[in-house]
VEXFIPA-817743 format. One line per 4 residues: number of its first residue (from 1); for each residue y, z, x of N, C-alpha, C, O. Coordinates in nm, 2 decimals, padded with zeros to 4 digits. Each point is the difference from the previous one (the first is absolute). Layout:
<nodes>
NUM) Y/Z/X/Y/Z/X/Y/Z/X/Y/Z/X; ...
</nodes>
This chain:
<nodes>
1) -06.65/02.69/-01.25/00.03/-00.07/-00.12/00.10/00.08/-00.09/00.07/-00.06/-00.08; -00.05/00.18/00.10/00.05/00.09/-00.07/00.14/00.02/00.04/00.09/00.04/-00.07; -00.10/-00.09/00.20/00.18/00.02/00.09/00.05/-00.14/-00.05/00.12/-00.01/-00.03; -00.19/-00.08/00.01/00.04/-00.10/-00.04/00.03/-00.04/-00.09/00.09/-00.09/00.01
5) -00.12/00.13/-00.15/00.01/00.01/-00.11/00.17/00.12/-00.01/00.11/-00.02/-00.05; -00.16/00.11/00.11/00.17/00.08/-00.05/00.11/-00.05/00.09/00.11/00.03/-00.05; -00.09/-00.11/00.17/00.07/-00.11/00.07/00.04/-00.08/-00.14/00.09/00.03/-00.07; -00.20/-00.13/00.04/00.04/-00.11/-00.06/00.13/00.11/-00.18/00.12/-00.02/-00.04
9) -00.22/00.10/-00.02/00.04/00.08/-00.12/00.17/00.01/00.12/00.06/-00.10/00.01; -00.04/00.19/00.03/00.11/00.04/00.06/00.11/-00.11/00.02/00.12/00.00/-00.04; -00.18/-00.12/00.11/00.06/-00.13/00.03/00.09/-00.08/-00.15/00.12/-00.04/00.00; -00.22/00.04/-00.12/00.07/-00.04/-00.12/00.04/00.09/-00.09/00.05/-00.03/-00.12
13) -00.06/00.16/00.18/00.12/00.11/-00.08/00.11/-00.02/00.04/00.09/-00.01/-00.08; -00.09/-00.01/00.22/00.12/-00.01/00.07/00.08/-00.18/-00.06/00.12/00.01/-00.01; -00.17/-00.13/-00.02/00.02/-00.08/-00.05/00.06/00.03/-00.16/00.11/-00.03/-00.04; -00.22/00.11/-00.04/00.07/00.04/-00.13/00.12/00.03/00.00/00.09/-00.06/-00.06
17) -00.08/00.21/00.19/00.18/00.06/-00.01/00.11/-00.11/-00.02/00.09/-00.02/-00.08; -00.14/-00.07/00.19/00.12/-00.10/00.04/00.03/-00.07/-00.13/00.12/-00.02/-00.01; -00.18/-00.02/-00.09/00.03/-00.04/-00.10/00.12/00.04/-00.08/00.03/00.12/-00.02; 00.06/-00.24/-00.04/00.11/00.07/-00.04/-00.05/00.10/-00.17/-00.11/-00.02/-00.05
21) 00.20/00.12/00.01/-00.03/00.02/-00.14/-00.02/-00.04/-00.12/00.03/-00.12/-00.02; -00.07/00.17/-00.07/-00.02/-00.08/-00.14/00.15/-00.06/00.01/00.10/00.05/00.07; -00.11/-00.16/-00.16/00.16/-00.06/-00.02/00.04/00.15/-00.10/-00.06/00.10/-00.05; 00.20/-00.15/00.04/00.08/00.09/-00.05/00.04/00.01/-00.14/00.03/-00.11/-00.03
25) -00.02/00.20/-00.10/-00.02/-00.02/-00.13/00.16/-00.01/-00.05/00.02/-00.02/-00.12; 00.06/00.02/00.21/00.13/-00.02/-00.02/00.05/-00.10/00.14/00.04/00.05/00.10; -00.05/-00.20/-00.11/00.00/-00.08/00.10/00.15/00.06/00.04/00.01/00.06/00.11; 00.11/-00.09/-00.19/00.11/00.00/-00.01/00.09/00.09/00.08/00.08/-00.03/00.08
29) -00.13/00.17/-00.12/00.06/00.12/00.11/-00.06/-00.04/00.08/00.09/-00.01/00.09; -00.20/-00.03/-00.03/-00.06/00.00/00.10/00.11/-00.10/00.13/00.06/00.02/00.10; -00.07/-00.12/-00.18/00.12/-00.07/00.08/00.12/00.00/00.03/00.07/-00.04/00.10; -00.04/00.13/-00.22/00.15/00.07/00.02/-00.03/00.07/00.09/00.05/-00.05/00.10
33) -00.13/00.19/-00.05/-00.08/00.08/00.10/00.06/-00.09/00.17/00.08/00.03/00.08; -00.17/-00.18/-00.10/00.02/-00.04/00.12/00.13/-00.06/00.06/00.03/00.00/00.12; 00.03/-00.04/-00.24/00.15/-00.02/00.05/00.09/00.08/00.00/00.11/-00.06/00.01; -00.11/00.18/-00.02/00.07/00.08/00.01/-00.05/00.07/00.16/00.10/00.01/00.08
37) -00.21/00.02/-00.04/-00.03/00.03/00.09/00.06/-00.12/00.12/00.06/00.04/00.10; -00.09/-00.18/-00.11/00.11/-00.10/00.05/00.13/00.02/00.00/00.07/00.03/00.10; -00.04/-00.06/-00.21/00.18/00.06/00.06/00.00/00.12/00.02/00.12/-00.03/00.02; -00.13/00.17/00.00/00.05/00.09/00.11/-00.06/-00.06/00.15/00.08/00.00/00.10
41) -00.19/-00.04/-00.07/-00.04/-00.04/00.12/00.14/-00.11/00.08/00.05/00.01/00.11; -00.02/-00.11/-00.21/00.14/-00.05/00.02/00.07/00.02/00.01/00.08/-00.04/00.09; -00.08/00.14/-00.20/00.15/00.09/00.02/00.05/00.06/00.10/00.12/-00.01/00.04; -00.21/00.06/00.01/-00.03/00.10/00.18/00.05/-00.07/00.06/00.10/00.04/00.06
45) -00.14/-00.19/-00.04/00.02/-00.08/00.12/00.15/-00.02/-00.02/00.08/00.01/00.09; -00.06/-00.07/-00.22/00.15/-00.02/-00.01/00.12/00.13/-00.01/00.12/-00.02/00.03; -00.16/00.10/-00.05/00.11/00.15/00.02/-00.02/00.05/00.20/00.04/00.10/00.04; -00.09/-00.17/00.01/-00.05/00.08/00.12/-00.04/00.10/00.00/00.00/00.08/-00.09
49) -00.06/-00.08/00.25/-00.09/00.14/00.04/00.15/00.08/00.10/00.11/-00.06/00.03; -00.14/00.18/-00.01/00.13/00.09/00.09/-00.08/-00.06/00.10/00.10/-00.07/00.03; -00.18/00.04/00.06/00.03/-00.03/00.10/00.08/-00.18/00.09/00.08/-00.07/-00.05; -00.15/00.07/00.18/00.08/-00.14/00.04/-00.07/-00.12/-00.03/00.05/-00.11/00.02
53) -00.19/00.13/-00.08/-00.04/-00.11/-00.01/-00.03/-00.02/-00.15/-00.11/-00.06/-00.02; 00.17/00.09/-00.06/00.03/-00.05/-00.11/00.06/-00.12/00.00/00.07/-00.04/00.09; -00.09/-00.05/-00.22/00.08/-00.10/-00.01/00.09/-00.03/-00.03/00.04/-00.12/00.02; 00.04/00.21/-00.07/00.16/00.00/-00.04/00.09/00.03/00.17/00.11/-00.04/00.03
57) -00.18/00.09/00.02/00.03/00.05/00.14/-00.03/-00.09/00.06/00.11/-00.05/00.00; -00.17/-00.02/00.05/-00.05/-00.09/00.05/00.10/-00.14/-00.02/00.04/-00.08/00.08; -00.01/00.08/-00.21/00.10/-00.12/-00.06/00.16/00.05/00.07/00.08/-00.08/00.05; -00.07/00.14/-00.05/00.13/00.08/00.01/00.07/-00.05/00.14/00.10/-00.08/-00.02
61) -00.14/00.10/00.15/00.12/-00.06/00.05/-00.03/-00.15/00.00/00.10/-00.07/00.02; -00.20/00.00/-00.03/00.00/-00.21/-00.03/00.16/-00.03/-00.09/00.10/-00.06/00.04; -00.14/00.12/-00.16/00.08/00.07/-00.11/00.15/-00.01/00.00/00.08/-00.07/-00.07; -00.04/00.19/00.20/00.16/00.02/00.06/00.04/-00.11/00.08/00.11/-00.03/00.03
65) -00.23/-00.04/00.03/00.06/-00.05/00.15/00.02/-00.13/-00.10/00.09/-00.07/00.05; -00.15/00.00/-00.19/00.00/-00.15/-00.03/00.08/00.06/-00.11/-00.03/-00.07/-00.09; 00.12/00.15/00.06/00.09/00.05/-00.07/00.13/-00.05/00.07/00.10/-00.07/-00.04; -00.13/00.14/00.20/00.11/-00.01/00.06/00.05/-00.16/00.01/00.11/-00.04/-00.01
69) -00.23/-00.04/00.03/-00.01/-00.15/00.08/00.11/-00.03/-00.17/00.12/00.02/00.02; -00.15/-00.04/-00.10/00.07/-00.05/-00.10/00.11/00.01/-00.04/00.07/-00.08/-00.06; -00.03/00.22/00.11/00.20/00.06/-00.02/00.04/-00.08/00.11/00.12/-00.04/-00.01; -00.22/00.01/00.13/00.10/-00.05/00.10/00.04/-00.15/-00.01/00.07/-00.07/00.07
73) -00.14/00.02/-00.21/00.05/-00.18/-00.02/00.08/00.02/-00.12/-00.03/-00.08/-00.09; 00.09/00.15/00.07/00.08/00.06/-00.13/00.16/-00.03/00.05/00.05/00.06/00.09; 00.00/-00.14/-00.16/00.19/-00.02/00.07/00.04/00.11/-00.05/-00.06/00.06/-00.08; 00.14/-00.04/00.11/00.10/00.13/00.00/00.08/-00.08/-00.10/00.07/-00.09/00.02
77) -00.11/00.17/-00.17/00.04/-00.04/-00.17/00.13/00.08/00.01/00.01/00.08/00.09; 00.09/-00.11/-00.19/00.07/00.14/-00.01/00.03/00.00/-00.16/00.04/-00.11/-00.03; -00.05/00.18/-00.03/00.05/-00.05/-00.14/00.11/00.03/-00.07/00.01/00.06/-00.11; 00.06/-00.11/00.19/00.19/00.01/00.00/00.03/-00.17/00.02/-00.07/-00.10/00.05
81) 00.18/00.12/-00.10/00.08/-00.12/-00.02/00.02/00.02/00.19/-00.02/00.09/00.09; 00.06/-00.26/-00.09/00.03/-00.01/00.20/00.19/00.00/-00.03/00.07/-00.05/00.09; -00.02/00.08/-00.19/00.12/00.03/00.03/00.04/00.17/00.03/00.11/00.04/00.04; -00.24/00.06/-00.07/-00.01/00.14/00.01/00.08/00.02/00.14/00.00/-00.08/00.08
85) 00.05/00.17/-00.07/00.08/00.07/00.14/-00.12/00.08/00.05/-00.05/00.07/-00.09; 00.01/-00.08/00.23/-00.11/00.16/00.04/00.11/00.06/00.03/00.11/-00.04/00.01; -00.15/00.20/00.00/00.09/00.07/00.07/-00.06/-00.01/00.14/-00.11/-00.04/00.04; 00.23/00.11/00.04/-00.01/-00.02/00.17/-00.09/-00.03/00.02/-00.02/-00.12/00.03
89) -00.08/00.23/-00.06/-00.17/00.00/00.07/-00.05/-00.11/-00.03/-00.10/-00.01/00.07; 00.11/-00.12/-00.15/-00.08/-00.10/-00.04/-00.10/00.02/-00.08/-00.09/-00.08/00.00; 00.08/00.19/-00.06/-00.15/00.02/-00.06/00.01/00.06/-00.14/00.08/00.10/-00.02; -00.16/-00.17/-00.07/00.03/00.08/-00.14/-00.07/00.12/-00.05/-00.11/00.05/00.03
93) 00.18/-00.02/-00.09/-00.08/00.17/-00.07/-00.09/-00.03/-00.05/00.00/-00.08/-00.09; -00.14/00.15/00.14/-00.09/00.03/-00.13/00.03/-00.01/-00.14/00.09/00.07/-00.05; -00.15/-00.15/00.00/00.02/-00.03/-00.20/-00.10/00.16/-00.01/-00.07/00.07/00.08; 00.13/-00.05/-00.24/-00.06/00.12/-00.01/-00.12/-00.01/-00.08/-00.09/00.08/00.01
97) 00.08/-00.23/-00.11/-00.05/-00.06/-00.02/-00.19/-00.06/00.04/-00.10/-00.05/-00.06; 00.13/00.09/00.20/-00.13/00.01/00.10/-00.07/00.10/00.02/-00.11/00.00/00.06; 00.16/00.10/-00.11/-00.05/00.16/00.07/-00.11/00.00/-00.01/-00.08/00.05/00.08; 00.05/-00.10/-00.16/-00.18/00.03/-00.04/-00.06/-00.12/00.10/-00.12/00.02/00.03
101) 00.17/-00.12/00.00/-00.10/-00.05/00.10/-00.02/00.02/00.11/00.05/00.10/00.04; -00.16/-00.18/00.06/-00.01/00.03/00.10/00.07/00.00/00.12/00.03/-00.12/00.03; 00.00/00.18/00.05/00.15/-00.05/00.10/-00.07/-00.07/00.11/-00.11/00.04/00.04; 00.15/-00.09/-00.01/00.08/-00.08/00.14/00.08/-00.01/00.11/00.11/-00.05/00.01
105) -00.20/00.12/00.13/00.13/00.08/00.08/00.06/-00.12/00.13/00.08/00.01/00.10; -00.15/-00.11/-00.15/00.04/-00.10/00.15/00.08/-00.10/-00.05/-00.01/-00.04/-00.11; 00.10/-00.01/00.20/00.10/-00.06/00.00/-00.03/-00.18/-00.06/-00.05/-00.07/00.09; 00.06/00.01/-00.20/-00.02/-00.10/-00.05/00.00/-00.12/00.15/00.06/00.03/00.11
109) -00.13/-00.15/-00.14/-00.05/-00.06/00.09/00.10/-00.06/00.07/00.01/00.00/00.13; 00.13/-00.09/-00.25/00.05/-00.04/00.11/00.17/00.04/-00.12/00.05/-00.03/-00.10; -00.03/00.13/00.23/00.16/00.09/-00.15/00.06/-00.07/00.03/00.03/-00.03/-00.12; 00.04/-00.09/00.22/00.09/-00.05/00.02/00.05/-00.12/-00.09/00.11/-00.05/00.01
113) -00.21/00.03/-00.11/00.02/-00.09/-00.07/-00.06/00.04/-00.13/-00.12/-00.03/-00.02; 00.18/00.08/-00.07/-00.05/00.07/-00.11/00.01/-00.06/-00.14/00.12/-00.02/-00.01; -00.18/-00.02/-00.08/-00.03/-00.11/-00.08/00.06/00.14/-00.12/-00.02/00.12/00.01; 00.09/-00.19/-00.10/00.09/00.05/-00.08/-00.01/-00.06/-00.16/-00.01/-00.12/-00.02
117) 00.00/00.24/-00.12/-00.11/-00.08/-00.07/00.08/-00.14/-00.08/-00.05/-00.08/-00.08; 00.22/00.11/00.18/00.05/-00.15/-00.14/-00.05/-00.15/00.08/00.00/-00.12/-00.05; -00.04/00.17/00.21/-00.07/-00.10/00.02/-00.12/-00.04/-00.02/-00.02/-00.12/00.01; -00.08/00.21/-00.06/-00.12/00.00/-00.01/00.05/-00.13/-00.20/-00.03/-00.12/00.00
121) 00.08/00.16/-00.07/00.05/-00.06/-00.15/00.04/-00.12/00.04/-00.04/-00.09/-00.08; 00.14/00.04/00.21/00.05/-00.10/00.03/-00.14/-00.13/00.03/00.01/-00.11/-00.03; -00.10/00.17/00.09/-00.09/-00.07/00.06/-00.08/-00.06/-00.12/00.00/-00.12/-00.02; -00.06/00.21/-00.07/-00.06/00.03/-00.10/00.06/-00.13/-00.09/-00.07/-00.10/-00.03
125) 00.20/00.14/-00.01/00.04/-00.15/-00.09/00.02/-00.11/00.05/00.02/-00.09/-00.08; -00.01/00.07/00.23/00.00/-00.09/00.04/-00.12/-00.11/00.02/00.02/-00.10/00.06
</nodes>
């Protein structure tokens, strides 16, 4: 009767613990508390982890390769008049203008026919 009795006592101490705590006398921080603890947990996910299976890593080459798919339906723009002269090489200088973006090392889709911006204006008012 007695093992039985400190089983069952033990059984609903153990029930008490689980209980959450008194509510809180400052609801407010408290919730600020929880969302703040939420966004770093977010944060983490979205800054990545150093290793490969993080998600920024994980995103990364999908990322390059449907990066790539998109430059390759891109006409070859030029934003020069089509009366411009190339020199020999056919190919224009880097604007300086761009430096800060990101480059581009492959050969536009189709050079042979290169769309010129007084035609892009021509189209436009037309």
């Amino acid at each position: 009767m007695q093992e039985e009795l400190d089983r069952l006592l033990k059984l609903t101490q153990m029930d008490i613990d689980r209980l959450p705590g008194p509510p809180s006398s400052e609801p407010v921080s408290e919730i600020l508390k929880l969302i703040g603890v939420f966004v770093r947990s977010i944060q983490r996910l979205i800054d990545g982890v150093p290793d490969e299976n993080g998600l920024l890593q994980a995103l990364r080459e999908p990322r390059d390769e449907f990066k790539e798919a998109i430059r390759h339906t891109a006409p070859y723009f030029l934003p020069l008049e089509s009366s411009f002269v190339f020199k020999a090489t056919g190919t224009v200088p880097p604007f300086s203008f761009l430096s800060n973006e990101e480059t581009w090392e492959q050969e536009p889709c189709d050079a042979s026919s290169p769309i010129f911006v007084d035609q892009v204006l021509e189209k436009a008012n037309s």
